[in-house]
C-alpha positions in Angstrom: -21.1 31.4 72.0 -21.7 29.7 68.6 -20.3 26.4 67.4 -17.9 27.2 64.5 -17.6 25.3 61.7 -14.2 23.6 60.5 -15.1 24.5 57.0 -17.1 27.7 55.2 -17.2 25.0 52.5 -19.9 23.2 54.5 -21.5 25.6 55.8 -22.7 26.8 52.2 -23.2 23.2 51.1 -25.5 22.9 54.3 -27.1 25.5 53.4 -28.4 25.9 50.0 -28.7 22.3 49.6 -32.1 22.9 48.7 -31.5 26.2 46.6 -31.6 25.9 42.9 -30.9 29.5 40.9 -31.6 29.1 37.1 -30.3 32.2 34.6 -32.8 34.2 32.8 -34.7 32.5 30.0 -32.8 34.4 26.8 -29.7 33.2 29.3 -29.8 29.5 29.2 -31.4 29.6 25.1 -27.6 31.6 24.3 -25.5 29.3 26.4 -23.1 27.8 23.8 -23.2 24.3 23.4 -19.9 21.6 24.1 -17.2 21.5 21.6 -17.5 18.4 20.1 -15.2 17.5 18.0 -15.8 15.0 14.9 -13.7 11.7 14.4 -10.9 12.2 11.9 -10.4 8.3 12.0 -13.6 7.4 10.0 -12.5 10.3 7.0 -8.4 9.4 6.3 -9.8 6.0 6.5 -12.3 6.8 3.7 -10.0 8.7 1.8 -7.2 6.1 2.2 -9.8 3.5 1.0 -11.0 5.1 -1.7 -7.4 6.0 -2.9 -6.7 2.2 -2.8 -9.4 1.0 -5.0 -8.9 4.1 -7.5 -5.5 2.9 -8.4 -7.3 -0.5 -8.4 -9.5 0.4 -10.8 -6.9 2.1 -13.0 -4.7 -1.0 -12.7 -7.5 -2.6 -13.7 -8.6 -0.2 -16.5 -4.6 -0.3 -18.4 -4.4 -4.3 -18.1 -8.3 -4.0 -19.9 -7.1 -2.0 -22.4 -3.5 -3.2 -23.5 -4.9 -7.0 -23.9 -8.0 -5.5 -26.3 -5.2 -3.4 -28.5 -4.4 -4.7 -31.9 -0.5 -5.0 -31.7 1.6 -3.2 -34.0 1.2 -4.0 -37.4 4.4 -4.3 -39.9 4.8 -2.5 -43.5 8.0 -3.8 -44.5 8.5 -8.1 -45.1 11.7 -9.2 -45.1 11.5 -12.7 -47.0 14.1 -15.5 -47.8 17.2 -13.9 -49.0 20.0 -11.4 -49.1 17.7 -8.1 -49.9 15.1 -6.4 -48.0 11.8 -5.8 -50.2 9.6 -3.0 -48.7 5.7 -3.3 -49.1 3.3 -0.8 -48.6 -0.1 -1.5 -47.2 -3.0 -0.7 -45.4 -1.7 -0.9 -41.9 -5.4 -0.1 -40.6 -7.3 -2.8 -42.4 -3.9 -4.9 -42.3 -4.1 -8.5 -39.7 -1.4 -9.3 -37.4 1.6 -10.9 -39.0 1.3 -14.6 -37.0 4.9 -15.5 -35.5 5.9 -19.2 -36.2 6.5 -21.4 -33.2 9.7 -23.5 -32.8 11.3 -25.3 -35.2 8.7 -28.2 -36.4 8.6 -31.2 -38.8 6.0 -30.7 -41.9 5.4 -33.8 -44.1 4.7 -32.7 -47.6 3.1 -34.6 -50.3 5.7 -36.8 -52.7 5.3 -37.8 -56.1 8.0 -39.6 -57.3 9.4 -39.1 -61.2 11.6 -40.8 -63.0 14.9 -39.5 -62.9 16.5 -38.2 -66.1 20.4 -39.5 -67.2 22.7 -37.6 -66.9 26.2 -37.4 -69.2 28.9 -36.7 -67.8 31.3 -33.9 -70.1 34.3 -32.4 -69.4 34.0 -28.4 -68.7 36.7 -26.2 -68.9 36.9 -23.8 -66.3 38.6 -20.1 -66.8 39.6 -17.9 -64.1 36.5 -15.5 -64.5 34.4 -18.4 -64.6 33.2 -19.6 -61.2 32.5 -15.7 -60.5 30.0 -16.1 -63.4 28.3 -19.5 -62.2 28.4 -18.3 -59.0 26.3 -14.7 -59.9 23.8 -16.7 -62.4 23.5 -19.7 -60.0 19.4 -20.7 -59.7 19.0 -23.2 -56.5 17.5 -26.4 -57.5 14.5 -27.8 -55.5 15.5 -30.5 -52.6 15.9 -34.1 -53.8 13.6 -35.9 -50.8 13.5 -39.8 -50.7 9.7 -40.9 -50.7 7.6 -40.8 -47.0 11.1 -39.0 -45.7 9.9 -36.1 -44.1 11.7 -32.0 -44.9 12.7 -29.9 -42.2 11.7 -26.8 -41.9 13.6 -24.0 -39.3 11.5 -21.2 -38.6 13.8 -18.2 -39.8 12.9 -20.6 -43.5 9.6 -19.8 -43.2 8.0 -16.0 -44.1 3.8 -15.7 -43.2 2.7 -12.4 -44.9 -1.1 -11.9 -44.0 -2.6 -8.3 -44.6 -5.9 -7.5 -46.3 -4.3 -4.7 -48.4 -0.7 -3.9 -50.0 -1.6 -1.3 -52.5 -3.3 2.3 -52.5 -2.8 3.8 -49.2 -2.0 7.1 -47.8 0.3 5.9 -45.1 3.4 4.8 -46.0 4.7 3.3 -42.8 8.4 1.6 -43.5 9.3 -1.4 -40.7 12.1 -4.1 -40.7 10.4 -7.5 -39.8 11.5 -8.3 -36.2 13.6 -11.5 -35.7 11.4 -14.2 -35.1 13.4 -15.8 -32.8 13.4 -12.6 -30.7 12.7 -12.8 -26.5 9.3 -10.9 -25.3 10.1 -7.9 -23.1 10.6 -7.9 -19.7 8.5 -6.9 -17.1 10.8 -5.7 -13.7 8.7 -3.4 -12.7 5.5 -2.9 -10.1 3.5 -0.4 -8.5 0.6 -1.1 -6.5 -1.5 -0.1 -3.6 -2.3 -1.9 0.2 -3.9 -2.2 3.1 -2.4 -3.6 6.1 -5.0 -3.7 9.7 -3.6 -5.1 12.3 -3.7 -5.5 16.5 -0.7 -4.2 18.8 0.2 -5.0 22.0 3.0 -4.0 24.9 5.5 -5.4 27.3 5.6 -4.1 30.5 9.2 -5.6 31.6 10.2 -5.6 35.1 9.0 -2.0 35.7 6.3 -2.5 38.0 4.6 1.4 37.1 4.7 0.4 33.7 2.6 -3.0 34.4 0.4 -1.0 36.1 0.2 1.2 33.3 -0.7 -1.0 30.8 -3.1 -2.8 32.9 -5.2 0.1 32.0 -5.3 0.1 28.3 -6.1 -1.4 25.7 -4.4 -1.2 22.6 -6.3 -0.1 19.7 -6.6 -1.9 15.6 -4.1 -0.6 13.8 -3.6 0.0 10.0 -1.6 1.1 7.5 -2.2 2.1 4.0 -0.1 3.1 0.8 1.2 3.2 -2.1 4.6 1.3 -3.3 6.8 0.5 -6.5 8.9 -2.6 -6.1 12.1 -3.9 -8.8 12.1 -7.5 -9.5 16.0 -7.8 -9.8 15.3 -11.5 -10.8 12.2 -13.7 -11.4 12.3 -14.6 -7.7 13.9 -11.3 -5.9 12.3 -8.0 -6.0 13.1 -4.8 -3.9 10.2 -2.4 -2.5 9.7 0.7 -1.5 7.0 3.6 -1.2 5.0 6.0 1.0 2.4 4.9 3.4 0.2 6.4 6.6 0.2 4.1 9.9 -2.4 5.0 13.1 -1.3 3.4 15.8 -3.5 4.3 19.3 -4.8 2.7 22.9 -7.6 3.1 25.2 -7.0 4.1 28.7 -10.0 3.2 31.1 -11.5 3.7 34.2 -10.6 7.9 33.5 -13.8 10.0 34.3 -14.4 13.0 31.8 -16.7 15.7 32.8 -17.7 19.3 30.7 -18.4 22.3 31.7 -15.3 23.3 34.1 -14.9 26.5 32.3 -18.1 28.2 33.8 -16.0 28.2 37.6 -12.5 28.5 36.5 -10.8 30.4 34.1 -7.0 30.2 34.1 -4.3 31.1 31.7 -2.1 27.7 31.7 -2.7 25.9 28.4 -3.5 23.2 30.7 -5.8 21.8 33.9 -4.8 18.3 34.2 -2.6 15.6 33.2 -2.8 11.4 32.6 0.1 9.3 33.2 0.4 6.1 30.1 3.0 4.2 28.8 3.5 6.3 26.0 3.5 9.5 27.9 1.7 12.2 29.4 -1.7 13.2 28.3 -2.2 17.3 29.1 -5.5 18.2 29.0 -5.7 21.0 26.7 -9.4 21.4 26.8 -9.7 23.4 29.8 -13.2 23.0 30.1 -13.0 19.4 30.9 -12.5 18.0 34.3 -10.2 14.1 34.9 -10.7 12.3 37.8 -9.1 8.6 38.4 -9.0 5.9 41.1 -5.2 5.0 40.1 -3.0 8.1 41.0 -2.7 8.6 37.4 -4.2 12.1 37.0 -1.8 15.1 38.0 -3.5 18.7 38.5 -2.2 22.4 38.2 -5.1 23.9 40.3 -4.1 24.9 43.6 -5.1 23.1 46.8 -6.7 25.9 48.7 -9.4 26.5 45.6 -12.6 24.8 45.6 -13.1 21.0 44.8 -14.4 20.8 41.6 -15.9 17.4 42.4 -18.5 19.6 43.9 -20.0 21.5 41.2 -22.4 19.9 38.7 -20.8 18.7 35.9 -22.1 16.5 33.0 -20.3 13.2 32.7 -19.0 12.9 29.1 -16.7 9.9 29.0 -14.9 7.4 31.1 -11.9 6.7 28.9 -9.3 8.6 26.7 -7.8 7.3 23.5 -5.0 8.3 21.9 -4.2 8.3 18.4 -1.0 8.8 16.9 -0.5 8.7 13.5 2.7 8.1 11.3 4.0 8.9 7.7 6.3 5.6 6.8 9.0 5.3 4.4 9.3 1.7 4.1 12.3 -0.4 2.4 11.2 -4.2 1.6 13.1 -7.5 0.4 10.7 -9.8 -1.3 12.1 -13.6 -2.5 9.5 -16.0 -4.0 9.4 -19.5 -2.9 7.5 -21.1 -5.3 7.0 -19.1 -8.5 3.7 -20.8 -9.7 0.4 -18.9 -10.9 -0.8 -19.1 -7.1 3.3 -18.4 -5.2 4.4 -18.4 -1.5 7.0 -15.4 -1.1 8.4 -14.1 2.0 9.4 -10.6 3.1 11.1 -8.7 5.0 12.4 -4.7 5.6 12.0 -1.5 7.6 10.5 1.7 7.8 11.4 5.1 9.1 8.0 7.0 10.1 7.3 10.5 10.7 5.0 11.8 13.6 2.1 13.6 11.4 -0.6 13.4 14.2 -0.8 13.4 17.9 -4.1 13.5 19.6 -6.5 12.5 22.4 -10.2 12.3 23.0 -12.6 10.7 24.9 -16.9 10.2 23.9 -18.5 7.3 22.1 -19.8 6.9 18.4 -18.7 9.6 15.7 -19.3 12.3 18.0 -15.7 13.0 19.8 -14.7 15.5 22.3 -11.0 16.5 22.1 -8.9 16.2 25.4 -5.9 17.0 24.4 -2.4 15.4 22.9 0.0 13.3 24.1 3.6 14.4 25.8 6.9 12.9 25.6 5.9 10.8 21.8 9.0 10.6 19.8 8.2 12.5 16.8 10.4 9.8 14.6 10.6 5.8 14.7 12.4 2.8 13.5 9.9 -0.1 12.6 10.9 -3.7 11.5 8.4 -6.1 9.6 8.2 -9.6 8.6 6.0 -11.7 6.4 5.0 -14.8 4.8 2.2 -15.0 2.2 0.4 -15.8 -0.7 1.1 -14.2 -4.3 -1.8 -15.0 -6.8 -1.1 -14.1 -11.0 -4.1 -12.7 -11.9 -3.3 -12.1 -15.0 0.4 -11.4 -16.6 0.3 -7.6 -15.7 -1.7 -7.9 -12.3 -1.1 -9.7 -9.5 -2.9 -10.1 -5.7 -1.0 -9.8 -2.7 -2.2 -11.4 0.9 0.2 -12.2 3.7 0.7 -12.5 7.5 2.7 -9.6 8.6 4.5 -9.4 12.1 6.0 -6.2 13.2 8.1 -4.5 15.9 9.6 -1.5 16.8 12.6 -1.3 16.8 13.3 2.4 19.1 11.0 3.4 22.0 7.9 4.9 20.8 8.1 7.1 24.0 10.7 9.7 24.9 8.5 9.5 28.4 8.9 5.6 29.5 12.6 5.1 27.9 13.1 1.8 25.8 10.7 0.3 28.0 7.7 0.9 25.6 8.0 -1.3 22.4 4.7 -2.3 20.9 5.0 -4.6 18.1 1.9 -5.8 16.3 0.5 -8.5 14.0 -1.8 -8.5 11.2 -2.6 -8.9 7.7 -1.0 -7.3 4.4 -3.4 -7.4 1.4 -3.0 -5.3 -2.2 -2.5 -5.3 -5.9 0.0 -5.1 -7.9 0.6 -4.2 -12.0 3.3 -4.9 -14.0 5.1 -2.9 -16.2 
């Protein structure tokens, strides 16, 4: 009789130990390499970048070119009294008409005369009469006291400047504009931002979900856009836009290996499974294999097949990130504090995001391998934010933005943990903004 082993496993582990079988030379060269799977982050962060300092630039580029513009010139003067006289001139060569300032005291020079008599007569006055006088009347020039000083008003005062009234081709007609108008207000903004920032969890008094989170790490999170804001006074404006957050963790001490598909080849869109906090991570790649030390990895493979710890598999990672990604709709309150060249404001609003991306992957660098996506992430979310910064007028059209920003959200980013998972985050909000 024969000693029989427990397990035909061991027996053929026994004994080709020491066997090694290699597949033909033309074989191996045609062996397909790993998917690998580039990063996506590094490219909507490029694009997102470079649409920021685009409409920078443009900003930039319109402020530029409406302070070098020549304002409007005027073709029609309307001087001292009851008629309008129209003037034609050569509004390409003509100068600016200069606007008086306020009201202002100009001493002109006196030279006292002697003053003539005067004898008085009796007039006698018909009933046509003061129609006439009044019709032919020609005002006299003021009677001043010596060294008293004449006041002047500035809708007195008429400054025609131009370097040509005759012989042009353009015959532009324009009413003088009240000189005691108001400039035109500016009420309205649109500008662009960039918002990084770092999240973090609460576990509660779920003791799996501490355990959970004790494994990962949350990612830096951003969120870029662009946005048009009201100023309903000179201290409270209203904001809104469209904007693209990434939100994402790190879960550790997960062991990745390739090359599963050579010994197994199944027909469920999935081999294995990772328990987070945000859900659960099915392995879509079915030619990777998970292994943890922290019941967190769930299988579909059968008990009674072969261990896959056995075969020899290259070790590709030993983490998993996830990256979700959300389009925002945000709705912001903004109220200055102190409305100065360099202001303090404070905010305040929400915004409703949209579930545009849902991934995993594990490796290091740029080059990525894709594990799968996330189960159980609610595909819409309810974010708060508040913020206190600083508001710096470049100019009168542009205007830099940089505050503190602390958000929170509001539902459970998880349909998987309940309203257990909340991440809130903190960060900075930087941008510019043009008037308009």
């Amino acid at each position: 009789m024969f000693e029989r082993e427990p397990n035909i496993d061991v027996v053929f582990r026994n004994g080709l130990k020491n066997l090694e079988v290699l597949p033909p030379a033309d074989v191996w060269d045609n062996i397909p390499p790993m998917p690998v799977k580039r990063s996506r982050l590094r490219i909507i962060s490029g694009i997102a970048a470079g649409v920021a300092a685009l409409v920078s630039l443009a900003l930039l580029a319109r402020w530029y070119v409406n302070n070098n513009t020549a304002q409007e010139l005027l073709s029609e003067v309307t001087v001292t009294g009851s008629n309008n006289h129209d003037v034609s001139f050569d509004i390409a060569k003509a100068e600016p008409v200069i606007r008086p300032a306020e009201a202002r005291i100009v001493n002109l020079p006196f030279t006292p005369t002697p003053a003539e008599s005067v004898t008085p007569a009796d007039i006698q006055i018909t009933e046509d009469m003061p129609s006439e006088l009044i019709a032919s009347v020609d005002l006299p020039e003021r009677d001043v006291l010596p060294d008293k000083p004449v006041q002047l008003f500035s809708d007195e005062i008429t400054i025609i400047k131009a370097g040509r009234f005759e012989g042009t081709a353009e015959n532009l007609k324009t009413t003088l504009p009240d000189l005691k108008g108001s400039k035109t207000e500016q009420r309205f903004l649109l500008g662009a931002s960039l918002s990084p920032a770092m999240g973090f969890s609460r576990s509660g008094e779920n003791v799996r979900m501490a355990e959970l989170i004790d494994y990962e790490k949350s990612q830096p999170a951003y969120t870029t856009g662009l946005s048009v804001a009201y100023m309903i006074s000179d201290r409270l404006s209203i904001q809104s836009g469209i904007g693209l957050s990434s939100i994402g963790q790190t879960i550790s001490d997960v062991a990745v290996y390739a090359g599963l598909s050579d010994y197994y080849s199944v027909k469920s869109p999935y081999l294995y499974s990772v328990e987070t906090a945000a859900g659960l991570i099915l392995a879509g790649n079915t030619d990777l294999y998970l292994a943890d030390n922290n019941a967190r990895v769930g299988t579909v493979i059968p008990g009674n097949m072969a261990d896959p710890s056995k075969y020899m598999l290259t070790r590709v990672g030993s983490d998993i990130r996830q990256v979700f990604r959300y389009l925002e709709l945000p709705v912001m309150i903004r109220y200055k504090l102190i409305d100065r060249k360099v202001g303090l404001n404070v905010s305040g609003g929400v915004a409703y995001g949209f579930l545009v991306d849902n991934q995993a992957y594990t490796g290091k660098g740029s080059d990525l391998i894709h594990v799968g996506h996330t189960e159980g992430v609610s595909n819409f979310n309810l974010s708060s934010q508040l913020g206190l910064g600083m508001e710096y007028n470049i100019s009168r059209q542009v205007i830099f933005n940089l505050e503190p920003v602390f958000r929170y959200y509001v539902t459970p980013l998880s349909e998987f943990s309940g309203s257990l998972y909340k991440p809130y985050s903190v960060g900075f909000s930087s941008g510019f903004f043009f008037k308009f």
